[in-house]
C-alpha atoms as one frame of an Amber mdcrd trajectory, in Angstrom:
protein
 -70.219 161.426 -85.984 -73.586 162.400 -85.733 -75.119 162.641 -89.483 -73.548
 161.058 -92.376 -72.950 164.601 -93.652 -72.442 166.160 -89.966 -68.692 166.561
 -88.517 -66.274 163.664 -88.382 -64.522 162.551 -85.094 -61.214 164.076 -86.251
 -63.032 167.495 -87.418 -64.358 168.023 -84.003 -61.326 167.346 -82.229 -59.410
 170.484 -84.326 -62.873 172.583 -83.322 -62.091 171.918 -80.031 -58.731 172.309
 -80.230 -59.610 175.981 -81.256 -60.654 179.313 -80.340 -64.451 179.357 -79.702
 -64.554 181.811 -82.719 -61.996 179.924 -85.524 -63.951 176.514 -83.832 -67.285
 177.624 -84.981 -66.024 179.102 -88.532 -64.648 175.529 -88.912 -67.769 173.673
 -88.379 -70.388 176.293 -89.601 -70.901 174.072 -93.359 -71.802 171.302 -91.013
 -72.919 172.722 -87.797 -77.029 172.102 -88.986 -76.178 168.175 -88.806 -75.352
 168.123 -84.959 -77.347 167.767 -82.104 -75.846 171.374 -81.219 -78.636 172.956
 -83.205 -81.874 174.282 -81.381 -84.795 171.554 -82.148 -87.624 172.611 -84.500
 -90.217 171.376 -81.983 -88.203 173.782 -79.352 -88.572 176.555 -81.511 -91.837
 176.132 -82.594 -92.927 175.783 -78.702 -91.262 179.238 -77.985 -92.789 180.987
 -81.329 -96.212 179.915 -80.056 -95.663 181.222 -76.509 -94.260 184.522 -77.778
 -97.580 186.055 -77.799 -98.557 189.733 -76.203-100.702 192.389 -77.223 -99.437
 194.698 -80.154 -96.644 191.699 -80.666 -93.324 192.699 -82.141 -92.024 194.982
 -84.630 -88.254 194.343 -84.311 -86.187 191.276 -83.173 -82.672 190.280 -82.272
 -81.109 186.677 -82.663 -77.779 187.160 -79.900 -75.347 184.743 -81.129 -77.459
 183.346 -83.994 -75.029 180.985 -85.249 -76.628 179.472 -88.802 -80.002 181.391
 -87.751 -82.226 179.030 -85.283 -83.652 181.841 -83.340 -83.878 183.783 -86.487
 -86.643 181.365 -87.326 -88.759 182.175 -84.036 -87.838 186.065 -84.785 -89.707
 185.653 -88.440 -92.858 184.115 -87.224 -93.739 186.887 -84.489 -91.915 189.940
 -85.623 -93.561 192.287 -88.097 -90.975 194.471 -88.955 -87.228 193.366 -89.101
 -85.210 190.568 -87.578 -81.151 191.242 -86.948 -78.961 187.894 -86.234 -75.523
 189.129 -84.692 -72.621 186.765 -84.106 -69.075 186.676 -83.991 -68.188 183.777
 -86.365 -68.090 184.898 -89.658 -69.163 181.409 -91.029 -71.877 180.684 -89.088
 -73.063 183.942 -90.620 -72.686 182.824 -93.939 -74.588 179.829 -93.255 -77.301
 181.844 -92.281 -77.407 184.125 -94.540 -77.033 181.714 -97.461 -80.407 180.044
 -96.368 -84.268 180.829 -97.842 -85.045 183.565 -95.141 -88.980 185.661 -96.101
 -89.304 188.956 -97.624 -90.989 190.319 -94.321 -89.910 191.141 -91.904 -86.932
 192.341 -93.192 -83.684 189.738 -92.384 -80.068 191.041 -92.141 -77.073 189.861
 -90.104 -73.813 191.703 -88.050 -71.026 190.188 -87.156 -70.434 191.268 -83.651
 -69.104 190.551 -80.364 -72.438 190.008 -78.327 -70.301 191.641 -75.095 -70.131
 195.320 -77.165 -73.291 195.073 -79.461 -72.946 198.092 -81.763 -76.611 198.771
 -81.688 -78.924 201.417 -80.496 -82.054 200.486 -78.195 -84.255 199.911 -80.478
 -84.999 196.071 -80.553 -88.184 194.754 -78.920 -87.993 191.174 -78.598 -84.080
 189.490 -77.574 -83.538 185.568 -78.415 -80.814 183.587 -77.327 -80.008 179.815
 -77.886 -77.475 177.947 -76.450 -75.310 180.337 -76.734 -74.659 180.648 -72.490
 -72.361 178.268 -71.656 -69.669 180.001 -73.812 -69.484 182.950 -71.237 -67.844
 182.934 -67.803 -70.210 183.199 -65.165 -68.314 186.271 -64.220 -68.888 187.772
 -67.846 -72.859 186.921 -67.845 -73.669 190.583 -65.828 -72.366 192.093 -68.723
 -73.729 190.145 -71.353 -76.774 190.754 -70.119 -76.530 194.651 -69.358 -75.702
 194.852 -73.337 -78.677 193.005 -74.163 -80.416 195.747 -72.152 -78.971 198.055
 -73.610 -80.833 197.344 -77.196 -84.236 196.531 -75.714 -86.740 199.344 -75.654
 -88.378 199.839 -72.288 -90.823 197.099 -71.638 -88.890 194.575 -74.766 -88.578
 191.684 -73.364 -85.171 189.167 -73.364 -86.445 185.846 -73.954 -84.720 182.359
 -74.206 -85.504 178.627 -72.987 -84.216 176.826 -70.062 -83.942 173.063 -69.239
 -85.005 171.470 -65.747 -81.007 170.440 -64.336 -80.862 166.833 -64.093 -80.905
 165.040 -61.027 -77.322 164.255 -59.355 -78.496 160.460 -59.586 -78.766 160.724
 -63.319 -76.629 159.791 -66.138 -77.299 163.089 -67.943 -75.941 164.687 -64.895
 -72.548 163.067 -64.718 -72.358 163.389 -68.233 -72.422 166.880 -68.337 -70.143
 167.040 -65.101 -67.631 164.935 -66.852 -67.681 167.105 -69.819 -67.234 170.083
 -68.406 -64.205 168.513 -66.117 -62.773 167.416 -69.484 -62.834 171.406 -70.850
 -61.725 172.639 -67.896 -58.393 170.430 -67.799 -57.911 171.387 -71.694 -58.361
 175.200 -70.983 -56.029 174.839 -68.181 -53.408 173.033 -70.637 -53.971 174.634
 -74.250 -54.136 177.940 -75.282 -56.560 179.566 -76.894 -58.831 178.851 -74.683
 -62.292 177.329 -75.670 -65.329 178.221 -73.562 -68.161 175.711 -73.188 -69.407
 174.500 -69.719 -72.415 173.348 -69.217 -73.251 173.595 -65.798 -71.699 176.805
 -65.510 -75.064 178.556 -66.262 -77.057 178.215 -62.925 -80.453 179.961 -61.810
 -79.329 181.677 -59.233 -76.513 183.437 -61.411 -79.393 183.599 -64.195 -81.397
 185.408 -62.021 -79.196 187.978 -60.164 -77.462 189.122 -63.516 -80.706 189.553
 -65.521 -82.077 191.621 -62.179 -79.463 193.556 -61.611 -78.915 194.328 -64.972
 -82.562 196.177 -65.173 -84.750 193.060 -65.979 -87.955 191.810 -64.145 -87.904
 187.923 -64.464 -90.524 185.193 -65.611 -91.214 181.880 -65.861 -93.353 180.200
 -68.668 -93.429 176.228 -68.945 -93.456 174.887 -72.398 -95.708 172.082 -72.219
 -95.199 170.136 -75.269 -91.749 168.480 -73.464 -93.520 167.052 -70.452 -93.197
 166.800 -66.891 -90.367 165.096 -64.608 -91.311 163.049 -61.707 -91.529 165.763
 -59.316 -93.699 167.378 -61.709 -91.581 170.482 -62.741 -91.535 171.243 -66.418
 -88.934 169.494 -68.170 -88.408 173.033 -70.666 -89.750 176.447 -69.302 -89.314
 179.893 -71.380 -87.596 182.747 -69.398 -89.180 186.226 -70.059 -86.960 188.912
 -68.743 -88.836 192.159 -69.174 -86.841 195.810 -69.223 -88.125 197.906 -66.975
């Protein structure tokens, strides 16, 4: 639909006629030809902001899919970069790509709500990967991703500025996530993606409660709206 060697019409409805995990091994050999993959002018905006003194010896990718945030992870880690996701062929996507010698790349298949890793990861990415939790599950997600940070890592992913209710993005988006919610309610197994599901407010209490103190960074490179918030901003959550 999207590329002439991205998913057909027909292969997306079986995806979504799937689990969230058999969905994404089905469309892993194409998934890099949708407009589901992170931007490279996205991830070149965070790798740039990702600065602090001493940097970054060790990074985690949390549901890396084919490797996006991986590519942030290599340009401001020294050390090692892990990508962990459930779908075992996203992960061979990623790992079947040109990654450098250093830092040091390797990938776990994993459920990113019991991460079987000790606390000893630095820097936390995440992209797009939100509105396949629950709201109800997001507390948890994010005490796991606590629970691999060091004291003082910080969990780090991007954020877009919600559409207006007058906009056609916004209905868009409403409509979609009416549509999933009908087919979950009708068709098991159930596949999680809702858009709108992710709100600041339920952003913000999980990620404090969970042990994180919360920041804002604007990416500047994606503009302004006309109330002159940031279109993109970069959300820092420290561990304290």
């Amino acid at each position: 639909m999207f590329h002439p060697e991205g998913p057909s019409l027909r292969e997306l409805t079986v995806q979504a006629l799937s689990s969230v995990e058999h969905g994404y091994d089905l469309l892993a050999p194409k998934f890099d030809h949708t407009p589901f993959r992170t931007p490279a002018p996205l991830l070149d905006a965070m790798a740039a902001a990702l600065t602090r003194p001493g940097g970054y010896a060790h990074g985690l990718d949390l549901c890396c899919g084919t490797g996006a945030g991986v590519e942030v992870l290599t340009a401001v880690c020294r050390e090692s970069v892990t990508g962990v996701d459930f779908s075992a062929g996203m992960l061979d996507e990623a790992r079947a790509r040109d990654w450098p010698a250093a830092p040091r790349v390797s990938w776990v298949r994993a459920d990113a709500r019991a991460l079987p890793f000790a606390p000893r990861f630095d820097l936390v990415v995440s992209l797009g990967a939100f509105g396949h939790f629950l709201p109800r599950e997001l507390p948890g997600l994010f005490a796991q991703v606590r629970s691999v940070l060091r004291p003082g890592g910080d969990f780090v992913f991007p954020v877009l500025a919600p559409p207006r209710a007058t906009s056609r993005a916004y209905w868009m988006l409403a409509g979609f996530d009416a549509v999933m919610r009908v087919r979950n309610a009708l068709w098991r197994p159930p596949f999680v993606m809702y858009y709108r599901a992710f709100s600041p407010g339920v952003m913000y209490r999980g990620l404090t409660d969970a042990g994180f103190r919360v920041g804002l960074t604007a990416l500047p490179v994606f503009g302004h709206r006309e109330d002159g918030a940031p279109r993109v901003r970069m959300v820092t959550a420290r561990a304290r």
